[in-house]
C-alpha positions as a printed NumPy array, in Angstrom:
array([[  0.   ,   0.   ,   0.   ],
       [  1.636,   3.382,  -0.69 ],
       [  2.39 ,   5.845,   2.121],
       [ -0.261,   8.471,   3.181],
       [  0.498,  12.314,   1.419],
       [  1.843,  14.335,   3.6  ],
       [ -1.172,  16.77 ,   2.797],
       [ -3.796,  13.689,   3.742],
       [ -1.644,  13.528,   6.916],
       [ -2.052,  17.439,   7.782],
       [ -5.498,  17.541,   6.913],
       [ -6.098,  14.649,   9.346],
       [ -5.833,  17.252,  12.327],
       [ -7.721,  20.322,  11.096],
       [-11.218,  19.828,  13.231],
       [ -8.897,  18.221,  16.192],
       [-10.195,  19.78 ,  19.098],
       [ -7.433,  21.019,  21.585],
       [ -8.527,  18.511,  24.954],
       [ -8.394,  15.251,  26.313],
       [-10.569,  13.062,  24.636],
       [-11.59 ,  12.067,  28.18 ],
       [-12.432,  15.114,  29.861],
       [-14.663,  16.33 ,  27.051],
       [-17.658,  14.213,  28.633],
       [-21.156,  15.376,  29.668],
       [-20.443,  13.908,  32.223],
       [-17.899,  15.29 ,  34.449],
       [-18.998,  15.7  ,  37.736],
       [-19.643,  19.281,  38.83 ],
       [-16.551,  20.584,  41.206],
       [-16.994,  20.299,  44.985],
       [-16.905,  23.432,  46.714],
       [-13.215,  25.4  ,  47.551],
       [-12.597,  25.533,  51.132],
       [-13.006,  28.96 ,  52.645],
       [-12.571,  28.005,  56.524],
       [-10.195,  26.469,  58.905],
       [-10.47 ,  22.493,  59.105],
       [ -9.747,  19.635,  60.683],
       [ -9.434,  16.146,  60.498],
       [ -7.195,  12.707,  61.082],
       [ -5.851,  13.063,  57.501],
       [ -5.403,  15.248,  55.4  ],
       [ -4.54 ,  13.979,  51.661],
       [ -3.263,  16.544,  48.738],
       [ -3.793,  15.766,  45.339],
       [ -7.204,  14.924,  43.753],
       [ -5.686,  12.092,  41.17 ],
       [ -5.417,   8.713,  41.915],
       [ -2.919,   8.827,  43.837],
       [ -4.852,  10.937,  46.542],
       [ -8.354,   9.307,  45.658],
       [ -7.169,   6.091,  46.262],
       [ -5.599,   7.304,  49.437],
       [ -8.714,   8.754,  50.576],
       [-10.638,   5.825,  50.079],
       [ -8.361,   3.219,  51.418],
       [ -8.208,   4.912,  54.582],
       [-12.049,   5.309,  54.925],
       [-12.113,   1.813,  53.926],
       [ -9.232,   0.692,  56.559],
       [-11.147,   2.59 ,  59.193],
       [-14.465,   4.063,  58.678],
       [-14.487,   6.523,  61.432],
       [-11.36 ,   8.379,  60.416],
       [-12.04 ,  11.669,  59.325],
       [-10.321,  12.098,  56.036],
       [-10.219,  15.893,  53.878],
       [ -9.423,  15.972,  50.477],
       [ -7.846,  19.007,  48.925],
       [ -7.266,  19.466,  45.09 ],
       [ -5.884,  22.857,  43.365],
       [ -8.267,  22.458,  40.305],
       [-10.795,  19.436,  39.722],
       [-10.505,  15.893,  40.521],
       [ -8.932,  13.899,  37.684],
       [ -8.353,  16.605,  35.536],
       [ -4.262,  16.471,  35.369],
       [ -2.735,  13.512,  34.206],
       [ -5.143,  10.88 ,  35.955],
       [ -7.517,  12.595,  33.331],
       [ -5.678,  12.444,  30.113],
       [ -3.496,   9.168,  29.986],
       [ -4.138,   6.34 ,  27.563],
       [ -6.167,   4.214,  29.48 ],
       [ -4.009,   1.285,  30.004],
       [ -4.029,  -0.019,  33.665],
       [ -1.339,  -2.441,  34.349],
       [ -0.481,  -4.726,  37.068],
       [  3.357,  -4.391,  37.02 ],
       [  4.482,  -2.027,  40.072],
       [  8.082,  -1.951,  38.577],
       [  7.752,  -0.508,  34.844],
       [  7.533,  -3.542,  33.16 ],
       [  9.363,  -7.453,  33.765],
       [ 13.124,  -6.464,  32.677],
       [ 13.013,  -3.082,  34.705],
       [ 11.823,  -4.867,  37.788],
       [ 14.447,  -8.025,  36.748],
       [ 17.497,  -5.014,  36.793],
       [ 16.555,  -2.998,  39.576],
       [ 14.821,  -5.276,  42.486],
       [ 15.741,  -9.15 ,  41.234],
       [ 15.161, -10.775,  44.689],
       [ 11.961,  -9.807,  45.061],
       [ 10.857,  -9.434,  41.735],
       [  8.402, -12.455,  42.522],
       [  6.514, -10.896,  45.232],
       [  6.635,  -7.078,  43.156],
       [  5.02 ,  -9.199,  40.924],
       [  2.413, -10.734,  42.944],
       [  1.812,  -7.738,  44.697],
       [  1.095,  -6.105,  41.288],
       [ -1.176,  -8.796,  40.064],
       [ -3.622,  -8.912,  43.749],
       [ -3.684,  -4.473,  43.176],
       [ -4.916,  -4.81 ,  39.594],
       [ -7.462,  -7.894,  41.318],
       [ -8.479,  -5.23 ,  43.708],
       [ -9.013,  -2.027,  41.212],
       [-11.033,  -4.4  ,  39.402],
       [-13.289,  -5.706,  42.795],
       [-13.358,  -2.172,  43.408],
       [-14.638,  -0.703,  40.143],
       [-17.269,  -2.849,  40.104],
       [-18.525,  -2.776,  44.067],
       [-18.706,   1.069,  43.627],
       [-20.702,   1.178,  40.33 ],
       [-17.501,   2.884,  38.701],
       [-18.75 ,   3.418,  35.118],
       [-15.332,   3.136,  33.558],
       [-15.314,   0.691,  30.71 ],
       [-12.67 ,  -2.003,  32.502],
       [-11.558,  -4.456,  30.406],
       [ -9.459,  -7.233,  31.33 ],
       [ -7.64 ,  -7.228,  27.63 ],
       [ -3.889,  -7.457,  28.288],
       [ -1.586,  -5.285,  26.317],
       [  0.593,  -6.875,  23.234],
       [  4.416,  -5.264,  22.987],
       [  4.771,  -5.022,  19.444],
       [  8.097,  -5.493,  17.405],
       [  8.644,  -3.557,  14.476],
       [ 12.03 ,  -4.304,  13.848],
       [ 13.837,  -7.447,  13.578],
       [ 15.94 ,  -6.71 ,  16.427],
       [ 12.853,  -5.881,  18.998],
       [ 11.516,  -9.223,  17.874],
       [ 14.687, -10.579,  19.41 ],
       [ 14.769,  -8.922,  22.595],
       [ 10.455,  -9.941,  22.76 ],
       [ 11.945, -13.897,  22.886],
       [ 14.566, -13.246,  25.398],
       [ 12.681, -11.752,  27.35 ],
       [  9.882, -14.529,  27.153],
       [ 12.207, -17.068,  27.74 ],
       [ 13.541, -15.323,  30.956],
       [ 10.034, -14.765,  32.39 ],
       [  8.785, -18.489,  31.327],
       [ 12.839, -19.394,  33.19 ],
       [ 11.75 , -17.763,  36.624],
       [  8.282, -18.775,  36.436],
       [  6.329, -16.056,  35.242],
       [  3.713, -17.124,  32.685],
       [  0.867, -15.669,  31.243],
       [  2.08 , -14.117,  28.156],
       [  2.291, -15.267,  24.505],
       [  4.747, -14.862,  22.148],
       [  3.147, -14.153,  18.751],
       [  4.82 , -14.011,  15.332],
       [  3.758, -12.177,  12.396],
       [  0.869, -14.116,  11.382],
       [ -0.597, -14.705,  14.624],
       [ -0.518, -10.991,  15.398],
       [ -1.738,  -9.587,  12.472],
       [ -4.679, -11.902,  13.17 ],
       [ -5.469, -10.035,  16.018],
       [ -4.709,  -6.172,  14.463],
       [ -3.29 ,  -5.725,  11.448],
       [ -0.432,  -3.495,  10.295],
       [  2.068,  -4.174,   7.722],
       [  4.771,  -2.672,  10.253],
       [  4.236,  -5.737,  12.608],
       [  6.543,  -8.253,  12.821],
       [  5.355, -10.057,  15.995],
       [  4.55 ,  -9.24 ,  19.735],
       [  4.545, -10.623,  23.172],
       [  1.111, -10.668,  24.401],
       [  0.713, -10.429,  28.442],
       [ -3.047, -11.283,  28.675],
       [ -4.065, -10.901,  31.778],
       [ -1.832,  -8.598,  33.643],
       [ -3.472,  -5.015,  31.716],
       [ -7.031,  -3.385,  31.398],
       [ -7.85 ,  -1.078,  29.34 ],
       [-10.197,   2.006,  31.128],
       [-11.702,   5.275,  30.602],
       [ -9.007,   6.954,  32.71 ],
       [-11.259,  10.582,  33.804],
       [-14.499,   8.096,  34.167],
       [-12.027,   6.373,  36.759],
       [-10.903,   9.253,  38.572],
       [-14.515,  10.918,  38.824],
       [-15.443,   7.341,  39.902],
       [-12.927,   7.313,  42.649],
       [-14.049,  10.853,  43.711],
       [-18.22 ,   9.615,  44.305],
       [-16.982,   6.871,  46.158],
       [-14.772,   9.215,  48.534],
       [-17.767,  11.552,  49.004],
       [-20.131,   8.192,  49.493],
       [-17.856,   7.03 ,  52.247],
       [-17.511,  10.726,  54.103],
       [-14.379,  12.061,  52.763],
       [-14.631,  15.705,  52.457],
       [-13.393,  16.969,  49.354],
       [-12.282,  20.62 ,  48.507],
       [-11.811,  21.679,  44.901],
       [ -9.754,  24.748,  43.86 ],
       [ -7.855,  24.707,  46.812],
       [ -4.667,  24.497,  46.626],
       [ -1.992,  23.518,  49.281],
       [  0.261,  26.365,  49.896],
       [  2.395,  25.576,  52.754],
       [  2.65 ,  22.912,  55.207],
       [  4.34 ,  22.955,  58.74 ],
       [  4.591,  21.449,  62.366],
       [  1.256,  22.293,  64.425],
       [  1.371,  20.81 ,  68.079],
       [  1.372,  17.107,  67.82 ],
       [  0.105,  17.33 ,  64.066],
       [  0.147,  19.635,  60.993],
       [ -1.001,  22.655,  58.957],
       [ -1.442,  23.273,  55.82 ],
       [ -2.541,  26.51 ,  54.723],
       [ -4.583,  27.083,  51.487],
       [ -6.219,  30.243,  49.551],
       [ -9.159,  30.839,  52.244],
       [ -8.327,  28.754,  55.141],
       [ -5.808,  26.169,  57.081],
       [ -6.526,  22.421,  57.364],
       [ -4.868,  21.056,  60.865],
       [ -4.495,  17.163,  60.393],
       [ -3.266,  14.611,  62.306],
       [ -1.177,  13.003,  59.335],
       [ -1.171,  14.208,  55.769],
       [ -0.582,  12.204,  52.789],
       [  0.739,  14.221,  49.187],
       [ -0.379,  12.694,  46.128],
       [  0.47 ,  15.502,  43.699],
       [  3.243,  13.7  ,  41.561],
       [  4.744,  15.938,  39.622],
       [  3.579,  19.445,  41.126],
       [  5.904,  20.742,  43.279],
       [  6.081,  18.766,  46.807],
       [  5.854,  20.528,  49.965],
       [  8.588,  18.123,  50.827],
       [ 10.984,  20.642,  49.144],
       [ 13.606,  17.898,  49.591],
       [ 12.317,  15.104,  47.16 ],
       [ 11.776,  17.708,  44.633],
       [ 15.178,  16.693,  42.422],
       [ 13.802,  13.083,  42.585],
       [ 11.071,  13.499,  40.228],
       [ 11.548,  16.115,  36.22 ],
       [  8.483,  16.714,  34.233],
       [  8.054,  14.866,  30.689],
       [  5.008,  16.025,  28.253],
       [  3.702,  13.354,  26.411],
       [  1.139,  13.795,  23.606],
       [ -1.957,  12.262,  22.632],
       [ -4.567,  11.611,  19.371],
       [ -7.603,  10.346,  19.352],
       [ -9.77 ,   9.67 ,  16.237],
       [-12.733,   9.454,  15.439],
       [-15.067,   6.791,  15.103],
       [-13.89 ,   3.801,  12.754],
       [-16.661,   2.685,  10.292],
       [-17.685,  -1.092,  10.014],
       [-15.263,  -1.328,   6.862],
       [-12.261,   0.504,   8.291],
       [-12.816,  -1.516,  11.714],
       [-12.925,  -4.888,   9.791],
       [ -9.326,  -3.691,   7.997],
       [ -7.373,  -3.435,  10.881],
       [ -9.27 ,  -6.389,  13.057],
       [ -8.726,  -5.416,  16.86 ],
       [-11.76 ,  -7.386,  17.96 ],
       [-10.643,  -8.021,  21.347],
       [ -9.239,  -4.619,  22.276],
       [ -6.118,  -5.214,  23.744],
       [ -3.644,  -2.23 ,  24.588],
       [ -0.299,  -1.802,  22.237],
       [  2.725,  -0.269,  22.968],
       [  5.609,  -0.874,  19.991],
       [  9.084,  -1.675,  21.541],
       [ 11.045,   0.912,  20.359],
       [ 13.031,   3.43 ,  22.589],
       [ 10.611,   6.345,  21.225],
       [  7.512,   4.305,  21.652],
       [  3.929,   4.491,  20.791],
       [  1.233,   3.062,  23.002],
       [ -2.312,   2.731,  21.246],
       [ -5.841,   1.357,  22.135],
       [ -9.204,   1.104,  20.423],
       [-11.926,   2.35 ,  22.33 ],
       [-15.423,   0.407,  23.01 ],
       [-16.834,   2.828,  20.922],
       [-13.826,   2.273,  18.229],
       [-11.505,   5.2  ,  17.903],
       [ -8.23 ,   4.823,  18.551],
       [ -5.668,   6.564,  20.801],
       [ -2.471,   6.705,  19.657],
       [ -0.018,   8.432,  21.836],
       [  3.819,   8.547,  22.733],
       [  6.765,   8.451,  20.596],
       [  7.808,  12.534,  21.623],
       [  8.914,  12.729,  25.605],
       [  9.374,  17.006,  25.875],
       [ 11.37 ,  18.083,  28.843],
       [ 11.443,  21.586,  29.018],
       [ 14.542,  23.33 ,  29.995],
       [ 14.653,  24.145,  34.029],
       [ 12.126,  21.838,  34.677],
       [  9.399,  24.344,  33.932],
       [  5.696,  23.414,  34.25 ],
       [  3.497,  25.977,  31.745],
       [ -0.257,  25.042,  30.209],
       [  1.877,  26.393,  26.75 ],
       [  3.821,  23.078,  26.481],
       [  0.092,  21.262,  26.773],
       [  0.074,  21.231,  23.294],
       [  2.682,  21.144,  20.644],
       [  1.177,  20.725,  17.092],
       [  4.863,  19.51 ,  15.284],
       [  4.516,  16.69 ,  17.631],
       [  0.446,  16.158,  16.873],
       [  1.192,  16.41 ,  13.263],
       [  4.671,  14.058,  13.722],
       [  1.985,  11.457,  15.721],
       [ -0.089,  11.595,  12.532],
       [  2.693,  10.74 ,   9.905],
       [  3.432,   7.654,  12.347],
       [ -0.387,   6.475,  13.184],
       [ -1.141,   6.366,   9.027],
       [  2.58 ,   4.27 ,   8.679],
       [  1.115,   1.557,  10.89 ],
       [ -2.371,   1.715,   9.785],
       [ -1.931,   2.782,   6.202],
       [ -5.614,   1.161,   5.476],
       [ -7.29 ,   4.039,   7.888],
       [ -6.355,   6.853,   5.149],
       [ -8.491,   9.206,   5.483],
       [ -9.767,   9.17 ,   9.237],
       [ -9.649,  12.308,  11.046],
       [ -8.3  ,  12.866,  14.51 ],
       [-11.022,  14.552,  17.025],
       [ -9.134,  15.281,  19.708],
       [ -5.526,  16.237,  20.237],
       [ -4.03 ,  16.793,  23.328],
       [ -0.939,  16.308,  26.253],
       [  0.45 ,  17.303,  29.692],
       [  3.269,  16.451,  31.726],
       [  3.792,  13.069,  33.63 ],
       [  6.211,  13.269,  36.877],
       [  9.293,  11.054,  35.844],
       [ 12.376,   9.722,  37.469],
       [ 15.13 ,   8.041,  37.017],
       [ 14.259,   3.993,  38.304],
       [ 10.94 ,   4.469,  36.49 ],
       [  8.928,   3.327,  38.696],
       [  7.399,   4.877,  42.269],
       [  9.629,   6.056,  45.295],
       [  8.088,   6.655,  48.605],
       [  9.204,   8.077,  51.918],
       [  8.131,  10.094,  55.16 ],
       [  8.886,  13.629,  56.462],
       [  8.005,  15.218,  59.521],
       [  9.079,  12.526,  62.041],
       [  7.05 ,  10.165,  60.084],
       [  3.623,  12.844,  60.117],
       [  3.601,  12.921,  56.483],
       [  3.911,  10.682,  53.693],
       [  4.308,  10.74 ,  50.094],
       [  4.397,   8.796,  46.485],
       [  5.512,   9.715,  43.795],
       [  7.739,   9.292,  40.232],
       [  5.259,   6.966,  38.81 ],
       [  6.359,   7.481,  35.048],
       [  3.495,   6.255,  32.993],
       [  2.458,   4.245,  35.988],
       [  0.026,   5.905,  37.726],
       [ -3.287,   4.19 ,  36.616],
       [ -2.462,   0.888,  38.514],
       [  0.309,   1.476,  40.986],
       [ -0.846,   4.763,  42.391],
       [ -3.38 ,   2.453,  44.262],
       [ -0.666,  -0.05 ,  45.635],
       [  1.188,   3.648,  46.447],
       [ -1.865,   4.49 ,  48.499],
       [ -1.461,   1.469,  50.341],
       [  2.24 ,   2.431,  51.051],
       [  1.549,   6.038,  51.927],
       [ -1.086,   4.616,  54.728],
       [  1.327,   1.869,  56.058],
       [  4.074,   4.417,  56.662],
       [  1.518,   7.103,  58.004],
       [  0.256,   3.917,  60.614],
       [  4.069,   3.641,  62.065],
       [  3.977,  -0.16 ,  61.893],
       [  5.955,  -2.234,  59.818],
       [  4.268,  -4.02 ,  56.979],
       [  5.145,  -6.316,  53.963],
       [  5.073,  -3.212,  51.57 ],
       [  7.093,  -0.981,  53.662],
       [  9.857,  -3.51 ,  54.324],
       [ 10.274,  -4.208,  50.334],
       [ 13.58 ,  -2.539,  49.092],
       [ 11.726,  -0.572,  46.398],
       [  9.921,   1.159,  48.659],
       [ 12.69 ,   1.51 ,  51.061],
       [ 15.6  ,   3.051,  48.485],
       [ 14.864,   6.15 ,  46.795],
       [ 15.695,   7.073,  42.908],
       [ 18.969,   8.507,  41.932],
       [ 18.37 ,  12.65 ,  41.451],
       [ 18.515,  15.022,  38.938],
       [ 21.197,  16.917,  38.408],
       [ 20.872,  21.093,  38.829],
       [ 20.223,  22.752,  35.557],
       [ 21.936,  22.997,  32.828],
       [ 23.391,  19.131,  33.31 ],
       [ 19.604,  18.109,  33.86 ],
       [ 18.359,  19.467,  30.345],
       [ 21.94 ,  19.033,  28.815],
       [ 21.352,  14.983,  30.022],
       [ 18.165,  14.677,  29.255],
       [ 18.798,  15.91 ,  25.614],
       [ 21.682,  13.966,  25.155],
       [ 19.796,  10.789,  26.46 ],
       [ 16.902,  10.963,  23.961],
       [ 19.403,  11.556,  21.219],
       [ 20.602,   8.696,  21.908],
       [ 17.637,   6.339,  22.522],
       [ 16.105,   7.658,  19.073],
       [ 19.795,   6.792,  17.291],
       [ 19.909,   3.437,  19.11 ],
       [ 16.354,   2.785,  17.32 ],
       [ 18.174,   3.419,  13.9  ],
       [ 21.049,   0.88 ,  14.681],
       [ 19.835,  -2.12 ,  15.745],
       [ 19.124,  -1.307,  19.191],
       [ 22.762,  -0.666,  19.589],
       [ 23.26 ,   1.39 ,  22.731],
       [ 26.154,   4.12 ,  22.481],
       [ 28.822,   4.788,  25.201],
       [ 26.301,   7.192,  26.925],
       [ 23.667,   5.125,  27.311],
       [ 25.889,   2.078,  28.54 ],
       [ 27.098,   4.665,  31.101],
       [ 23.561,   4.955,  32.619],
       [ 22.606,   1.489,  32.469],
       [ 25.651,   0.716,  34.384],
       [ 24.757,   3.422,  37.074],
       [ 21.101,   2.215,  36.935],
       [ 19.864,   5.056,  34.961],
       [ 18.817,   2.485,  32.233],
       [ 16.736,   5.371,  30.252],
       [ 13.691,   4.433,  28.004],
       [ 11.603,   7.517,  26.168]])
């Protein structure tokens, strides 16, 4: 089939409106009202994601007489927990190999942890009416190169070595049974351990069942500053001061008010599209039948879905860090990427020329440098927090709610004596090494893509540090 023009390609965008696919529902819950008065309570939890939704409601549901407040600077869900792809995975660790590097010896129990959290999103979605679309689909890692269908074995063989099964190695026939694209060469299907999700319908799930259970939830209230108040804390907002016994952050990558973990975490922007609905004919042309999620296994990646009512996301491939660090609404959208997403989405599904794109949008994800979440305590142990999730947070920021509450209870549990959650992430370097690293890291990821998955001198310098970068 010949390539897509360039002008087809362009055109594909023009009536792309600038927003999450997800957030523009009729749905969305209206906001709860700001807090304008001094408060109180056991806990206090900042952040109105998942991260501090599923807080909230695991400590309501540990103990239904604790008085729990809720703060949130905007609206519940409407930061990344509102605009990610959807894809809700068991693995607490980024993924088999980065769990393999980083934490070997307890990779089996990171692992079973992982699979009883995604168990219990699912029990939970569906004892509190959550009207989220779950799907129990699993998620395919494409190869598109010859090499990537190489590393897809080897790492097969070493899961199926240590006992991990569940996932099916597919060549090129047997995937392009399932969705077609002349750039597949095969995949490794893990087909239980992923659901795919409407992530906002989640969030403003999570946020009913908080309010259901008692929590009290402030919108547009930001946390300003937090400090030592008698035997608990304060935390003063816009209108008013919350005084808590404990106090749990969930705001990822917005800056802590544990100034000290700040160089733990940079922001990324990744970037979204979202079509619009595939026609019987174009939906029979590419398969997909069983929606599972994709992700292709290149360093600059794309992760794609099809939705239940059959458009397809397809996001990824540019990571933006901009320079200093520096979180600004302008960098939520970036049309040489939209248009760069295009020109990829119409290589892999050549047989969709034509479709338009209705929604185009991104934001930044908190990132650091293990990949997966770090958590700790400040305050003599009066606050905790949970962050770095990178791509994570639809599935582990739940487990990280259950960490956040063990270390807030002072007693030792099974999480809280794991070595991921006991080491922390290697920082960031101060500017300009940060950007200058950063820069010189993706250079090299999107060259190593070129060669064979050959990794240069720089990149086998992180991975020997532990810095093993992906995009």
């Amino acid at each position: 089939m010949a390539p897509v023009a360039m002008r087809s390609v362009t055109r594909s965008l023009s009536e792309a409106l600038p927003v999450s696919y997800w957030l523009d529902d009729p749905g969305k819950p209206a906001p709860q009202p700001a807090l304008t008065s001094d408060e109180h309570c056991d806990l206090l939890v900042i952040g109105g994601g998942y991260s501090g939704l599923w807080t909230a409601l695991l400590a309501k549901e540990r103990d239904p007489g604790r008085d729990v407040v809720l703060i949130e600077s905007k609206e519940a869900g409407w930061a990344a927990s509102g605009r990610n792809g959807g894809f809700c995975a068991a693995s607490l660790t980024h993924g088999f190999a980065n769990g393999l590097a980083r934490w070997p010896k307890e990779l089996a129990r990171l692992e079973e942890l992982g699979a009883q959290n995604l168990d219990a999103i699912e029990e939970a979605v569906a004892r509190y009416g959550i009207d989220c679309d779950f799907e129990r689909t699993g998620e395919i890692d494409v190869a598109t190169e010859p090499h990537q269908m190489e590393e897809l074995r080897e790492l097969h063989e070493e899961a199926e070595k240590l006992g991990f099964g569940g996932s099916v190695l597919l060549d090129r026939e047997a995937l392009r049974a399932e969705v077609d694209s002349p750039t597949f060469l095969g995949g490794l299907w893990d087909k239980d351990g992923v659901a795919m999700l409407n992530p906002a319908r989640l969030a403003w799930g999570l946020k009913q069942a908080c309010l259901d259970l008692g929590v009290r939830i402030y919108e547009n209230t930001r946390g300003l500053k937090m400090g030592a108040s008698g035997a608990g804390m304060a935390v003063k907002t816009p209108y008013g001061r919350v005084f808590a016994r404990r106090v749990a952050l969930g705001t990822n990558i917005f800056p802590s008010l544990v100034k000290r973990i700040r160089p733990l975490t940079v922001p990324v922007y990744d970037y979204a599209l979202m079509t619009e609905p595939l026609t019987p004919e174009q939906r029979a042309a590419i398969g997909w039948g069983k929606r599972q999620g994709l992700g292709d296994s290149a360093n600059q990646f794309h992760y794609f879905r099809i939705t239940p009512d059959h458009r397809i996301l397809w996001g990824g491939y540019d990571a933006i860090y901009p320079y200093r660090g520096k979180l600004d609404s302008e960098y939520d959208h970036r049309p040489e990427t939209y248009l760069k997403l295009a020109r990829h989405f119409f290589t892999c599904f050549p047989q969709l020329e034509g479709i338009r794109f209705s929604h185009a949008w991104g934001g930044a994800i908190d990132t650091c440098s293990r990949f997966s979440a770090f958590f700790g305590t400040a305050h003599s142990g009066k606050v905790a927090y949970a962050a770095g999730y990178t791509g994570l947070g639809v599935g582990a920021t739940r487990f990280g709610a259950d960490v956040m509450l063990d270390l807030l209870s002072g007693v030792r549990t099974e999480r809280t004596e794991l070595e991921m959650v006991k080491s922390k992430p290697m920082p960031f370097p101060p500017e300009p090494l940060a950007w200058t690293g950063i820069a010189l890291t993706k250079w090299s990821l999107a060259r190593a893509d070129t060669r064979g998955g050959r990794r240069n001198l720089w990149l086998k310098t992180l991975d020997r540090f532990g810095l093993g970068f992906d995009s």
